[in-house]
Backbone bond lengths (Angstrom), bond angles and torsions (degrees), N, CA, C in turn:
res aa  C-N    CA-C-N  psi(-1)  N-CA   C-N-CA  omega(-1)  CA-C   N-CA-C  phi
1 X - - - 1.451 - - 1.525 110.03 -
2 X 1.323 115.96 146.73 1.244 122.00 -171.06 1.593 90.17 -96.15
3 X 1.578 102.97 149.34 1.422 122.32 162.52 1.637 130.05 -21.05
4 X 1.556 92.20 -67.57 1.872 115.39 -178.92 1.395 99.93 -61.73
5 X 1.506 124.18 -36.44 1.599 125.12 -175.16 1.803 107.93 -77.30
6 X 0.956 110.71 -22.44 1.489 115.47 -162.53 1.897 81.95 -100.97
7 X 0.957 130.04 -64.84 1.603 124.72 170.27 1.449 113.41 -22.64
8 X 1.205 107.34 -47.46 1.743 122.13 -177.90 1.605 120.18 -82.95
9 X 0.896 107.56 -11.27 1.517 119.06 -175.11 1.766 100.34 -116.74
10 X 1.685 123.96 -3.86 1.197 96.21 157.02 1.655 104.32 -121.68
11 X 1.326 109.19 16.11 1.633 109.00 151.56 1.228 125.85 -70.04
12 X 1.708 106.80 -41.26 1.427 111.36 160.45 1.405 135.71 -53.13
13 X 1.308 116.94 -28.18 1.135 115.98 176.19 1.599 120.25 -100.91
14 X 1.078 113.58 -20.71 1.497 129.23 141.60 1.425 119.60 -37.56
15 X 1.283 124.65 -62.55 1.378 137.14 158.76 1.476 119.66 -41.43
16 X 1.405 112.29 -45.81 1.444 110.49 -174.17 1.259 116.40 -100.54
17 X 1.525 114.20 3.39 1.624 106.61 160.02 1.662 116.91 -112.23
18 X 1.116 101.50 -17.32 1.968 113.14 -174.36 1.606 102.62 -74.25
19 X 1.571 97.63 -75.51 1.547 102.79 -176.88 1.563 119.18 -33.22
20 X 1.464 104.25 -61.37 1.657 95.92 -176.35 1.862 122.16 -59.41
21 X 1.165 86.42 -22.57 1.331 92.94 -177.39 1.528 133.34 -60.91
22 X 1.523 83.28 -43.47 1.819 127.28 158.70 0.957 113.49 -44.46
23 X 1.724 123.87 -62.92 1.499 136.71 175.50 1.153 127.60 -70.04
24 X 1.375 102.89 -16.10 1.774 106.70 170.40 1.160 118.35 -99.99
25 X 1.193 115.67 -2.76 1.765 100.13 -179.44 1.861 104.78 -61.75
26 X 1.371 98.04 140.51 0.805 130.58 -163.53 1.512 108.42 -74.50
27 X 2.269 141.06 157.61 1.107 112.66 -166.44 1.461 73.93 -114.43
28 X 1.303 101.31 178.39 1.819 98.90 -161.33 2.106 88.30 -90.62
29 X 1.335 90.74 148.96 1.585 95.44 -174.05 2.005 98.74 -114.48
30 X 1.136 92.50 151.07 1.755 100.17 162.66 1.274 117.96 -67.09
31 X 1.247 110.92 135.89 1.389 136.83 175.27 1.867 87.40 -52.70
32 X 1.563 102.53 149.34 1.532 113.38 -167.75 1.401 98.72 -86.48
33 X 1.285 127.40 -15.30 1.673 129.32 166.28 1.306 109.93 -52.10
34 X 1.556 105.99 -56.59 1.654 121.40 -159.54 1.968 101.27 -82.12
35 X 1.249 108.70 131.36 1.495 138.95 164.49 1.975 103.21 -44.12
36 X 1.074 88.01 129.21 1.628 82.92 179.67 1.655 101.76 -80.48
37 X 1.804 119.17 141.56 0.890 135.96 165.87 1.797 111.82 -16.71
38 X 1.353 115.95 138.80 1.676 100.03 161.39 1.510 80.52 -112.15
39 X 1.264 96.76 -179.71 1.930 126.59 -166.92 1.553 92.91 -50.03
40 X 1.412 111.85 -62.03 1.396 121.79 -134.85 2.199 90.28 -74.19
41 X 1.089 96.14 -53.56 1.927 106.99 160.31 1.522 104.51 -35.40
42 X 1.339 126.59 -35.69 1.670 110.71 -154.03 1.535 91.43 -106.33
43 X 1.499 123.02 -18.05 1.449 121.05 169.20 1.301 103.99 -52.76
44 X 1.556 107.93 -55.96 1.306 120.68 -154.91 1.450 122.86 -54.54
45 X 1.538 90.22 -29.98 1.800 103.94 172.61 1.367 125.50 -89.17
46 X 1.546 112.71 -4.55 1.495 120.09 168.74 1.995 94.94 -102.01
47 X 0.845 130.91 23.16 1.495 119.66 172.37 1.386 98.52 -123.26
48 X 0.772 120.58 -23.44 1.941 120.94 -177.33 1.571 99.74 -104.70
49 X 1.411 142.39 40.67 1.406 167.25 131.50 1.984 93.09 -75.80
50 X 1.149 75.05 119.37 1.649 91.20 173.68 1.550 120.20 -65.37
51 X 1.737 146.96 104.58 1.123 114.69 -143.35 1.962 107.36 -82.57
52 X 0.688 141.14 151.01 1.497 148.52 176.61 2.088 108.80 -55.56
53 X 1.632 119.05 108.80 1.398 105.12 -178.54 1.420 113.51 -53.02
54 X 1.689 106.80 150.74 1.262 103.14 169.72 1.754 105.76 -76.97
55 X 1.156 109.69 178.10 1.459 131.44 175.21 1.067 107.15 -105.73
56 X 1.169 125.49 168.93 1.672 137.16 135.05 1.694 93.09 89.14
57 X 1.587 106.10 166.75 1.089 114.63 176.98 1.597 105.21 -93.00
58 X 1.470 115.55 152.89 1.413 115.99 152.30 1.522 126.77 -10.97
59 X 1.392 88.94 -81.64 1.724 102.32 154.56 1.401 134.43 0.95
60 X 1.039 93.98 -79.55 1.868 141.77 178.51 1.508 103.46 -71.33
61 X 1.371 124.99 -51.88 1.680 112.33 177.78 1.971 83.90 -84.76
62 X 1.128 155.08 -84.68 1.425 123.89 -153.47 1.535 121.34 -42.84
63 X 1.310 114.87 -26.59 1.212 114.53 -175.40 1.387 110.41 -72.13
64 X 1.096 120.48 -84.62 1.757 123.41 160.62 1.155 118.39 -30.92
65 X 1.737 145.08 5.77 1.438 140.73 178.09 1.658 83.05 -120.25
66 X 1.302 146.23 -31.68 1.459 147.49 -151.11 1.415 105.38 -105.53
67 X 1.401 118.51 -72.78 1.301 139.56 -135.25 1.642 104.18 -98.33
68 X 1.444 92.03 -59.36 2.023 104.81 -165.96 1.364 106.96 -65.63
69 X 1.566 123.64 11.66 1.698 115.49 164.25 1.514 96.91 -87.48
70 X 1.280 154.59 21.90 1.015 154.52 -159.05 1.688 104.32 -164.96
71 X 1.007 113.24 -69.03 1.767 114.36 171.85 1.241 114.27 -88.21
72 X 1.309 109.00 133.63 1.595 132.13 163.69 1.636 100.11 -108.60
73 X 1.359 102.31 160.92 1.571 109.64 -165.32 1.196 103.29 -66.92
74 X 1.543 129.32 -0.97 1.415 115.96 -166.41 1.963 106.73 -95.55
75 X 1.116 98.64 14.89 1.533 116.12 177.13 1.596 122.34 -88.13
76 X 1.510 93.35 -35.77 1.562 117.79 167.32 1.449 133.92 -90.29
77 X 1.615 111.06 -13.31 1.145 118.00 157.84 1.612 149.34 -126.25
78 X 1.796 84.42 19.46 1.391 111.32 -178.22 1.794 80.23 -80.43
79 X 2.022 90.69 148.96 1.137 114.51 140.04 1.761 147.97 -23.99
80 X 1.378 106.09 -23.37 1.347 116.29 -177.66 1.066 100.71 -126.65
81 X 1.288 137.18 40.41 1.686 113.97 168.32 1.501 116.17 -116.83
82 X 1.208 86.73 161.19 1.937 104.23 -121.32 2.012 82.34 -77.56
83 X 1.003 145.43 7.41 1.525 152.77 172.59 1.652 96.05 -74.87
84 X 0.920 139.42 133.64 1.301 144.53 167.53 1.855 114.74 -151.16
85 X 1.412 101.61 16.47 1.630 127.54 -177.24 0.713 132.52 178.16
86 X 1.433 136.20 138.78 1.528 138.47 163.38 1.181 118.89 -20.69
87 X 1.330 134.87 -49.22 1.594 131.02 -171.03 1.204 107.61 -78.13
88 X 1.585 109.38 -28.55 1.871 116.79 -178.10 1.315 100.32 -68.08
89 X 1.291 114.00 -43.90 1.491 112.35 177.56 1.338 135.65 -63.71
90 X 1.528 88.43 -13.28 1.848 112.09 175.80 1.359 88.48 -65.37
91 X 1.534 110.96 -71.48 1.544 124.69 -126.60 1.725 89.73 -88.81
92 X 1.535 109.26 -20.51 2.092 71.15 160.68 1.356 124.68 -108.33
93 X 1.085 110.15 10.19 1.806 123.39 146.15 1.487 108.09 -26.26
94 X 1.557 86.18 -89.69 1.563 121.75 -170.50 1.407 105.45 -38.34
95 X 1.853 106.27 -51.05 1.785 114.01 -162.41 1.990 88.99 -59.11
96 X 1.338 107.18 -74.82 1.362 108.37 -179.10 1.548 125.68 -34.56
97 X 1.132 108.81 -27.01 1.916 107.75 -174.53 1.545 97.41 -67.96
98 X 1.495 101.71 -60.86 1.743 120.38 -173.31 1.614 100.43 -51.00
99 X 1.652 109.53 -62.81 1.827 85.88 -179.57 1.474 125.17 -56.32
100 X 1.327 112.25 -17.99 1.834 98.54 177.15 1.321 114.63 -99.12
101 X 1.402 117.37 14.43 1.516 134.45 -179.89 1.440 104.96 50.54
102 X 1.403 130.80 51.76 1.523 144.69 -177.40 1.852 92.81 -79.85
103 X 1.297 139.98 -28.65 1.522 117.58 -154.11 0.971 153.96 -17.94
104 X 1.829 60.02 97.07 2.189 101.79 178.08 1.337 101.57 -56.37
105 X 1.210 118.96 172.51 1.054 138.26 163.81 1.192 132.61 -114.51
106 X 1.193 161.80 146.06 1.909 136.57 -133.86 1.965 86.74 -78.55
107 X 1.328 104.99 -42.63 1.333 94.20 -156.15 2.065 108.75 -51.62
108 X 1.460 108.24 -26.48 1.285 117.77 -166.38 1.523 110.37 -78.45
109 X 1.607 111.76 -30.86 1.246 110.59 -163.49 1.665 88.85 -80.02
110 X 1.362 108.57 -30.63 1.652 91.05 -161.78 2.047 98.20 -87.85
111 X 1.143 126.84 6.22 1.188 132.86 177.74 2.043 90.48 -80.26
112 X 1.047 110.38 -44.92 1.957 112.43 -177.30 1.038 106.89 -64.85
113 X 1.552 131.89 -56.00 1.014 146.64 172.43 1.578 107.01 -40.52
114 X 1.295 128.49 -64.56 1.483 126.99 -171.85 1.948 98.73 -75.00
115 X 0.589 117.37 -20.14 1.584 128.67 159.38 1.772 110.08 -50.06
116 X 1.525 90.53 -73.10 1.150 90.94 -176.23 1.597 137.41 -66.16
117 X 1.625 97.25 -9.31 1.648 125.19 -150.40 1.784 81.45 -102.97
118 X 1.089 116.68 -53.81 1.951 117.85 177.13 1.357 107.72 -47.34
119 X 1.903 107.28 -61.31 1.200 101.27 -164.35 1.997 126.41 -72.62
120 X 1.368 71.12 -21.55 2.107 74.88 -172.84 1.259 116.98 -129.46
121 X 1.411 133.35 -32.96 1.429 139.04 -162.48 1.999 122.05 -104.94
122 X 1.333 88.90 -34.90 1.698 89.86 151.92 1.961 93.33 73.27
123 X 1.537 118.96 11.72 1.613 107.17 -162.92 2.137 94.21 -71.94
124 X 1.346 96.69 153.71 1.876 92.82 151.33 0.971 96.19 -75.08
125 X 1.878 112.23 138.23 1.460 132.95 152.03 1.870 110.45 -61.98
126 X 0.888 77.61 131.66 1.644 91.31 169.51 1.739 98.57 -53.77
127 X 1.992 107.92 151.85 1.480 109.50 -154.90 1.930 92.07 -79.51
128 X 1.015 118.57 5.16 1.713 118.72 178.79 1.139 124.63 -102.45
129 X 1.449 105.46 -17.15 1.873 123.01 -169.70 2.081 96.39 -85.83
130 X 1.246 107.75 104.53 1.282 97.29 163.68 1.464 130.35 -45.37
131 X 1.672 126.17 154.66 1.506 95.60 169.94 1.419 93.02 -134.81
């Protein structure tokens, strides 16, 4: 038997014992004593699940849901990028929000901006710009 044939013949059998096995597990059922869940009971047990904290800043989740399909960090810390200040960093915030018609709101753009200003650019904020 050749290699590629013997490769294929233990995918096959891989396949025909894993998968089903996979697909059958079973979903766990109520004991035949116990009343099956009504709706409002099965809410009740997904709301008393503790919810998981978010991470990241504002910032940081608009930026990465908006921006990072287009920028990778190597945009922000190459040599040539075109930010050379806080206000530059405003104004291509702002330019970018408006061209993808995102409407931010000042508080959001400047939440990316201090995002962006922590994570890569290091500018002093102006003494009015919260950080």
């Amino acid at each position: 038997m050749t290699t590629g044939f013997t490769m294929r013949l233990l995918l096959i059998a891989f396949m025909a014992v894993v998968v089903p096995a996979v697909q059958a597990t079973p979903s766990p059922q109520p004991n035949a004593d116990e009343a099956p869940l009504t709706p409002a009971e099965s809410q009740a047990d997904q709301d008393a699940k503790p919810l998981q904290p978010v991470t990241g800043s504002r910032g940081q989740m608009l930026y990465e849901n908006h921006c990072q399909g287009c920028h990778t960090s190597i945009v922000h810390v190459r040599e040539t990028h075109r930010a050379r200040s806080w206000p530059e960093l405003q104004d291509w915030v702002t330019r970018w929000a408006n061209e993808l018609k995102l409407t931010w709101k000042a508080d959001e753009i400047g939440d990316v901006v201090n995002y962006l200003n922590e994570r890569y650019y290091k500018f002093e904020a102006p003494i009015n710009q919260p950080q």
